[in-house]
N, C-alpha and C positions, 0 to 999 in steps of 0.2 A: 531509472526508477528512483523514487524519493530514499530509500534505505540505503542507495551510495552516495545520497548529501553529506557533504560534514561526518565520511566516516572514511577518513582515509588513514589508511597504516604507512609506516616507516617503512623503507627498504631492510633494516637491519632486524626488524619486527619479523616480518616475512621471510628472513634468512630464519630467523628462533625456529616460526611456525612449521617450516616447512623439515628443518631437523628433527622437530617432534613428535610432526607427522611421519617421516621415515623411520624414524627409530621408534616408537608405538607398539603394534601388535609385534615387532617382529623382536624385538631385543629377547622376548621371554621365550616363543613359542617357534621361532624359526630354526636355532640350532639343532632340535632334532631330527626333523626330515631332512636336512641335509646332511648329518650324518648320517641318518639312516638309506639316504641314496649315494652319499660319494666318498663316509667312511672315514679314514685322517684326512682327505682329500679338501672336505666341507670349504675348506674355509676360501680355496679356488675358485669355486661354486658360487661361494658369496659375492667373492669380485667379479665375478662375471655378470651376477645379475647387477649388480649394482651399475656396470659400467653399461649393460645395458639399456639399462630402463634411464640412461641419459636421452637416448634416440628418441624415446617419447614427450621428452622434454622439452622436445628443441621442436618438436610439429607443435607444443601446448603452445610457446613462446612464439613459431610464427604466424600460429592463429589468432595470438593476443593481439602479436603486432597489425595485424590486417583490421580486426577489427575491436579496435580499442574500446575501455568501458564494456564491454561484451561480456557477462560471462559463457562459458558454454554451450549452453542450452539457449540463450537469446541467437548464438552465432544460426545453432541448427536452422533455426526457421529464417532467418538471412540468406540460408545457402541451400537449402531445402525444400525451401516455400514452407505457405503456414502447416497444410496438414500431416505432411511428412516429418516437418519439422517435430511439429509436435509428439508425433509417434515416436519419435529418436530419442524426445528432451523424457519423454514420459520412462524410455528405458531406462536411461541416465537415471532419475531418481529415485526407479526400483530400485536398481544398484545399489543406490545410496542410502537407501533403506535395509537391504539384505545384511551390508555393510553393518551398520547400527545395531542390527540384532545381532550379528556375529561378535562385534567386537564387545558392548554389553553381555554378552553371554560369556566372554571369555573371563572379562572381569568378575563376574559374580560366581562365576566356577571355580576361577584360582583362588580367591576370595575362602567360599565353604569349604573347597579342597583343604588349600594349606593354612591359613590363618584365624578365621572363624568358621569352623566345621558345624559348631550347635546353631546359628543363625541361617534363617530361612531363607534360602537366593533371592525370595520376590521382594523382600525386605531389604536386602542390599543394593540391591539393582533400583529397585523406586526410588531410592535417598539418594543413588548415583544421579538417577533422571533428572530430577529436581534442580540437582546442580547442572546440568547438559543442556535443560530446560530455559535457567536463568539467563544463563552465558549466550545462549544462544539468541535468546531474546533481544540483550542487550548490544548484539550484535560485532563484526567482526574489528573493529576498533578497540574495545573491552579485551575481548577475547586474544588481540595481539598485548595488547599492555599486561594482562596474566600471565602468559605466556614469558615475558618480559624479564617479569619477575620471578617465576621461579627456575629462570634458565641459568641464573647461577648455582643453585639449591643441586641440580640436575647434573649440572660439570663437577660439583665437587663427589656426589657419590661418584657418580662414574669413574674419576680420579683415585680415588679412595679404594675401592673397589679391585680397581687393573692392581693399583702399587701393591695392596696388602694379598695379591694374588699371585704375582710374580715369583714371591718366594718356591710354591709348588708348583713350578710348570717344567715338565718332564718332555724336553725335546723329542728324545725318542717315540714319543706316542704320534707323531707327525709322522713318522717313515713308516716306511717309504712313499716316497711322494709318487700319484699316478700307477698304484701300483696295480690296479684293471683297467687302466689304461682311461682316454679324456671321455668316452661318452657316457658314462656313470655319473661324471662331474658335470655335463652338459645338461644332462638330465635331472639332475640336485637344483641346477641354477633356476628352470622354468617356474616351482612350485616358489620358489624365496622371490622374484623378480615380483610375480602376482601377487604378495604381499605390499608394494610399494605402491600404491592405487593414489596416486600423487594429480590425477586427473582430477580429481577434486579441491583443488586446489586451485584451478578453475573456473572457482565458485569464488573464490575469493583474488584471484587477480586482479580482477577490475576497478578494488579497492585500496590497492597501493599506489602508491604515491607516485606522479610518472616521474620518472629518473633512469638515464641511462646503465645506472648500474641495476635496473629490477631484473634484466633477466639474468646478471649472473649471479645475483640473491639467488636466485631458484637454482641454478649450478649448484654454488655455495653450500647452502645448505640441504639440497640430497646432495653432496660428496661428502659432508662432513657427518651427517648421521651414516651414509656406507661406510664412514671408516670407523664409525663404533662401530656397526654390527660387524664387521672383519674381523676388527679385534675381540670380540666379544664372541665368536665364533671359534679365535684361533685358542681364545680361553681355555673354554669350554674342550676340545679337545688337546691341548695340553696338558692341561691341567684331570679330567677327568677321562679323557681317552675316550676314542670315536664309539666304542661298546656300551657306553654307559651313559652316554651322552644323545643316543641315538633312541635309548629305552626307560629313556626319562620324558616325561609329560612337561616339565618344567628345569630344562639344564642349565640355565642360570641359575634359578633357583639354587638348585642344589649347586651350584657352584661356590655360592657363597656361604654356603655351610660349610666348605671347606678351608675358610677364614680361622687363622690361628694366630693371634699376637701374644706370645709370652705367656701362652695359656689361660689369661686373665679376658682377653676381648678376643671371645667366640660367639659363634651362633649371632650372627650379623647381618641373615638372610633378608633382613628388615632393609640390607641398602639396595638390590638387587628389585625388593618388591616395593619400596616407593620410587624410585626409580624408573618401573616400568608403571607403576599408578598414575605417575604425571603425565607421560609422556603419549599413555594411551586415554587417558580420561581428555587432554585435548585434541588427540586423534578424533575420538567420539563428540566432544564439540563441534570439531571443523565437519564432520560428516554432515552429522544433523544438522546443523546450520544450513549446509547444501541443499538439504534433503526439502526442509524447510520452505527456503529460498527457493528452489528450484521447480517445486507444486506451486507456490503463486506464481511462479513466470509460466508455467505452463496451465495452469486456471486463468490467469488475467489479474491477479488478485492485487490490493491496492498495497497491502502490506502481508508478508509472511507470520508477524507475530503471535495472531489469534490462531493460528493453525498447529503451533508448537506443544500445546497441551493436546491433543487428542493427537498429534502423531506421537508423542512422548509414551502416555498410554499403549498407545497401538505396539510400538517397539516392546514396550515389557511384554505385553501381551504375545508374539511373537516368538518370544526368546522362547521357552519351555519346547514347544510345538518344534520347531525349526534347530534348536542345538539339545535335541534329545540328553546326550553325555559328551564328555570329553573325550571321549576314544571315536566317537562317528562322527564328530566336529574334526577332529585331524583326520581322519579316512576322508570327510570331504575338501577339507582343504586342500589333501595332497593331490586326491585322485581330480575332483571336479572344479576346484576354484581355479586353477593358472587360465585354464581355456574361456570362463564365462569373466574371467578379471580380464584378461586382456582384452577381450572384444570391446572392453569399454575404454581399456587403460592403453589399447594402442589401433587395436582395427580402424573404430568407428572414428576417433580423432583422423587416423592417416585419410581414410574414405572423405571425409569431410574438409582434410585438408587439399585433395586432389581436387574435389570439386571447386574446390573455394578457386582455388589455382587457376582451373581451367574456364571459368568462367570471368565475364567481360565485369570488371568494377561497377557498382551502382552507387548512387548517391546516398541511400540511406546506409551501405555497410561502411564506407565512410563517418559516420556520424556517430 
């Protein structure tokens, strides 16, 4: 397609992107259910999904390698045939759209929630779009150079953050470790792992630069975002104990109110919520881009751009209808998103890569 002329990203671009991507919706909104399912335990939980959702990484990377320049959704109809295909590519970008509304609804919720409560969500979230809209337009070359740039911004809260947190962390709030024993902690890991929807990354593969270090960029950078959220995890219950941490809507959040330097620099909660503002605002980039991207491959379409403002629209419009409140948005994330995220974020990859597999090479998946 013409939109990966002249737009290729750095491998160390794509390590940023892909940290951003994993640390995202989950840095704010993950340490509760996983207290609330494994207790001082959480933060075991966390390594497990993490080390998990490597497995899916490595079928993304041998599907890339098979068929390079491909994003996902072109693979489908490669290995599928066209109509099949298309029915598969078409789920994909439901997905990617459900996605979109989820994660714009979280931002405009935390948003009225804790920082500007007088401001109308559809107000916030539109002026969000607008930016989601541009970036996306201008596509994933931009959107790695952004990215670029504010990944230093990004490591020094983060740093900031852990150090001036340290002083309050109360070992004992960790014991006993395992103490219902592993499949509580098993069970914690499923709902944090379908937070990390890195399949969509996918969408932007074929855009990187070929070098033999691209696929351990992708390594790289989801290990380095799981080991903020571990540590950001292990915070959260040291510091605020598995009780409180588990019945907070936002336990980062509140974490960083518990920032106290010399009594003079408090109430710092501000490093915590731009923090997860970047990190999820090019989350919601890289989605919509896909999303985008992904209906012209499956229309036939010459270019995705023209199509950015009326799916942009479409997503606000959605959000309301679809994220009622914040307490039925967590009841469905915990209870229904692991199952309907992976069938995208591991089934249908693995399905697609057995096929790929078992089938005789052709000339055009070469190409």
């Amino acid at each position: 397609m013409k939109e990966k002329e002249n737009r290729i990203i750095d491998v160390h671009q794509f390590t940023i992107l892909a940290i951003f991507f994993g640390v995202g919706t989950s840095i704010l909104i993950a340490p509760a259910p996983l207290a609330a399912g494994a207790k001082q335990d959480a933060w075991i939980s966390s390594v497990i999904g993490i080390v998990a959702g490597l497995l899916p990484i490595a079928i993304y990377i041998r599907l890339s390698n098979r068929f390079p320049q491909k994003t996902v959704l072109e693979m489908n109809e490669l290995i599928f045939g066209k109509w099949l295909g298309k029915a598969v590519s078409l789920l994909y970008t439901l997905f990617f759209f459900l996605l979109s509304v989820l994660m714009l609804g979280d931002i405009g919720y935390f948003l009225t929630t804790e920082v500007m409560p007088e401001t109308p969500i559809v107000f916030i979230m539109a002026c969000l779009m607008v930016v989601v809209i541009m970036a996306a337009r201008k596509g994933p070359e931009v959107i790695a150079r952004g990215a670029e740039i504010f990944f230093p911004w990004v490591v020094i809260l983060y740093v900031m953050l852990v150090l001036m947190l340290a002083p309050k962390i109360e070992t004992v709030k960790i014991q006993p470790v395992l103490e219902n024993g592993f499949l509580p902690v098993l069970k914690a890991a499923l709902p944090f792992l379908s937070l990390q929807e890195y399949v969509i990354l996918m969408m932007i593969y074929p855009f990187v630069k070929v070098s033999k270090k691209t696929a351990s960029a992708f390594y790289v950078g989801t290990l380095i975002a799981g080991v903020m959220l571990v540590i950001m995890v292990l915070l959260c219950i040291l510091v605020l104990g598995p009780n409180l941490t588990a019945s907070n809507l936002y336990p980062s959040f509140t974490l960083a109110k518990k920032i106290s330097v010399g009594r003079f620099f408090e109430r710092v909660e501000v490093i915590i919520g731009a923090l997860w503002l970047i990190t999820i605002t090019f989350k919601l980039i890289l989605t919509f881009f896909a999303m985008a991207l992904g209906t012209s491959q499956v229309f036939q379409f010459k270019s995705y751009n023209f199509l950015t403002v009326p799916l942009g629209m479409l997503t606000i419009a959605m959000v309301l209808p679809a994220y009622t409140n914040i307490v039925y948005a967590m009841d469905f994330i915990r209870r229904v998103w692991p199952a309907y995220a992976l069938t995208f974020m591991f089934v249908l990859p693995l399905i697609t890569w057995i096929v790929a597999s078992v089938r005789k090479p052709l000339k055009e998946e070469e190409g």
